[in-house]
C-alpha positions in Angstrom: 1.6 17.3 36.3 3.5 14.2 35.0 0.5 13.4 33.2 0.6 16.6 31.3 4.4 16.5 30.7 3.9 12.8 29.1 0.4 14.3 26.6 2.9 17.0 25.9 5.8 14.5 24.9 3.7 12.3 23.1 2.0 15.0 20.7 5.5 16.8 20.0 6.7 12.9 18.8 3.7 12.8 16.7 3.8 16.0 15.2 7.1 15.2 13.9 5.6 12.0 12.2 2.9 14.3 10.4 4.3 14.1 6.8 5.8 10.3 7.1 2.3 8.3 5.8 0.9 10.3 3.1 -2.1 9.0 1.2 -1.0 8.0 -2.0 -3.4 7.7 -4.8 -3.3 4.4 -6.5 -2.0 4.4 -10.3 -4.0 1.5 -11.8 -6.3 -1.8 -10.6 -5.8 -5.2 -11.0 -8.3 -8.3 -10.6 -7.0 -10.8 -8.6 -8.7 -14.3 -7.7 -8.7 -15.0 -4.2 -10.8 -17.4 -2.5 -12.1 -18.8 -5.6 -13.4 -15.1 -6.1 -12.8 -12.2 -8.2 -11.2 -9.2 -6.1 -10.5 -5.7 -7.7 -7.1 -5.2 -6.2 -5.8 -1.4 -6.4 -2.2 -1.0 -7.5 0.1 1.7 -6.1 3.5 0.9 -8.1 5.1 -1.0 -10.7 8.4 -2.0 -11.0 10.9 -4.5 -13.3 12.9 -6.4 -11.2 14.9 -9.3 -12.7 13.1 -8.9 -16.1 9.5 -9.8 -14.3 6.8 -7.0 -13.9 5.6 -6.7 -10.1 2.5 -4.1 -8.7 2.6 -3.1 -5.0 -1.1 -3.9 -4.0 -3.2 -2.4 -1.5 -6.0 -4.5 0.2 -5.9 -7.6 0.8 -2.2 -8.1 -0.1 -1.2 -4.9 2.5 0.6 -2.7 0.4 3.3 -5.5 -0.6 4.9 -5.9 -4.0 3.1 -8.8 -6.0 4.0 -10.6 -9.5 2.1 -10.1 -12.0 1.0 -13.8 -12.5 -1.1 -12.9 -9.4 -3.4 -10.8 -11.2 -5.7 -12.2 -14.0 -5.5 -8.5 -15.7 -4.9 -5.1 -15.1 -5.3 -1.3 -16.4 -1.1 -0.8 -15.6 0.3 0.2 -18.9 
C-alpha cells in the first residue's frame, strides 16, 4: 500500500512538471572549432549584452550562452 501511495505521489509531481521543458526548435547554426575540428553547433537564442552578440548553444556547449568569437560563422541574422 505505501508503495502505491508513493507511485501515486510521484506521478501527480510529474504531471505538474509536464509543460516546464518544452522542445524548442533551434533558430539558426553555427560552426564552431573544437578539438582542432569543425562542429555544427545549433543555436537556440541570440542576445546583445554589453554591445557583444552572444547565441545560446545546444550540444556540446549544453544549452549555455556563448560569444560570438566562439563560432567561426553562422546563419543568425
Amino acid at each position: 500500500m505505501k508503495k502505491l501511495i508513493c507511485c501515486l505521489a510521484a506521478v501527480i509531481l510529474l504531471s505538474g512538471c509536464t509543460g516546464v521543458l518544452e522542445r524548442q526548435q533551434p533558430v539558426c547554426t553555427g560552426t564552431a572549432m573544437i578539438g582542432g575540428q569543425e562542429n555544427t553547433v545549433q543555436i537556440y537564442g541570440v542576445r546583445k549584452q554589453n554591445n557583444q552578440t552572444q547565441y545560446r548553444a545546444g550540444y556540446p556547449f549544453n544549452w549555455n550562452w556563448m560569444s560570438a568569437n566562439t563560432f567561426t560563422s553562422t546563419t543568425c541574422k
